[in-house]
C-alpha positions, 0 to 999 in steps of 0.5 A: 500500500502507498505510505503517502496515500493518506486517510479518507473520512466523512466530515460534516461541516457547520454554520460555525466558521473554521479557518486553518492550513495543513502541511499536506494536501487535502481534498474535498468532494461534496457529497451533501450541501454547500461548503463556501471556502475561501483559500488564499484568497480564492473564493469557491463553494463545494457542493453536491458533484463538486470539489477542490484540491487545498495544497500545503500551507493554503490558509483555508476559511470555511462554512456552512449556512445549512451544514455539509458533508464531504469526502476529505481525503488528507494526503501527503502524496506528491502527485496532488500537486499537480491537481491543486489549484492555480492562482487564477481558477480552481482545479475541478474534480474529473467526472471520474473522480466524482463517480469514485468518490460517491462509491468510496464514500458508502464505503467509508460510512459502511466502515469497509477496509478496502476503501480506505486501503485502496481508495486514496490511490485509486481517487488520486489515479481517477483525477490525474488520467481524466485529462489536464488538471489545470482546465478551469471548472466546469458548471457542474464543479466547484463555482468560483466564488468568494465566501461572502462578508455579511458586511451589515452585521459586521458594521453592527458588532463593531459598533457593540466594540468602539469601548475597547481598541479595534483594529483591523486584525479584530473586524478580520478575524470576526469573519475568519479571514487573515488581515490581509485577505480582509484588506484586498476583500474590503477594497473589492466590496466596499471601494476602500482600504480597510483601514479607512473603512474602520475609521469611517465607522468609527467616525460615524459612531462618534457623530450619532453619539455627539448628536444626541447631547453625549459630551465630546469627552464621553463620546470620545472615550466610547468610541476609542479616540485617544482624547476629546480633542482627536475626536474634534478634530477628525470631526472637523475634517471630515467636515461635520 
């Protein structure tokens, strides 16, 4: 048997986000729901007949509103290189890994030794002879697209925060992206640096509490100015 196979398993995911990397390949194929993932900045969504190769390393978000299964093969094996994805598509699975991959599943749930000493082989064989690896996704795979930001209940919660020192890494990690994919996807949705995106929501806290009376001092220490006059004077050239 290859030593550098790996191990297949039935995993189910859930509404609560994960993030994380391994040192080894991981590949998913989605058996039941939709799984949204976000990989290096690549945004795709593993569903029924789709999914994807994450290479070593690839820092991984993910989630699922109404919950996901999918059939994890984790490998060490070199040859899922040549699978895993470029920067600019994700790799999809062949139709003759999918078809492998429904029948290794009931194998796995049925708790048969073959599949898992036979079937992380045979799964890596089925996606490497159906063709190039790297042909962009078809309808029928992974569609290419990032997770996306609830951006109404971020600005919400940060909103609950303004007592304390909020950062960017805060709002970053609030949706389970690294800072600086935060940043390139605040750019992208919101037309802004993410760091001119706090200060804009900071700022705007701090002019519905100073309209309703609240002392500039108070406001201030509220909304987490260093002191009243660097809140007066960001209101003053932000022209209010």
């Amino acid at each position: 048997m290859d030593a550098q196979a790996g191990s297949l398993s039935l995993r189910q995911y859930g509404a609560s986000p994960g993030s994380h990397s391994h040192a080894h390949f991981q590949i998913l194929l989605g058996l039941t729901g939709a799984l949204e993932l976000e990989v290096e900045g690549r945004g795709l969504r593993v569903g029924p007949g789709g999914g994807c190769v994450i290479a070593p390393g690839d820092r991984h978000d993910f989630a699922s509103a109404r919950g996901s299964l999918c059939l994890v093969l984790d490998s060490s094996h070199p040859d899922w290189a040549r699978c895993a994805p470029q920067r600019t598509h994700p790799a999809a699975p062949p139709a003759p890994a999918l078809q492998l991959a429904r029948y290794l599943a009931a194998a796995v749930r049925q708790g048969q030794p073959l599949a898992q000493a036979h079937g992380p082989v045979l799964l890596r064989e089925a996606w490497l002879a159906a063709g190039h690896p790297d042909a962009p996704p078809t309808a029928a795979a992974s569609a290419a697209r990032r997770r996306p930001i609830d951006w109404a209940a971020l600005e919400h919660w940060a909103a609950q925060q303004w007592h304390k020192p909020l950062t960017v890494a805060d709002l970053a990690q609030r949706v389970h992206l690294s800072e600086s994919q935060f940043a390139a996807r605040c750019r992208d949705d919101r037309g802004v640096s993410a760091m001119a995106w706090l200060r804009g929501l900071r700022l705007e806290q701090a002019r519905l509490l100073r309209g309703s009376g609240l002392a500039v001092a108070d406001v201030a220490r509220r909304t987490g100015y260093r002191s009243p006059s660097a809140l007066t004077a960001a209101l003053r050239r932000a022209g209010r």
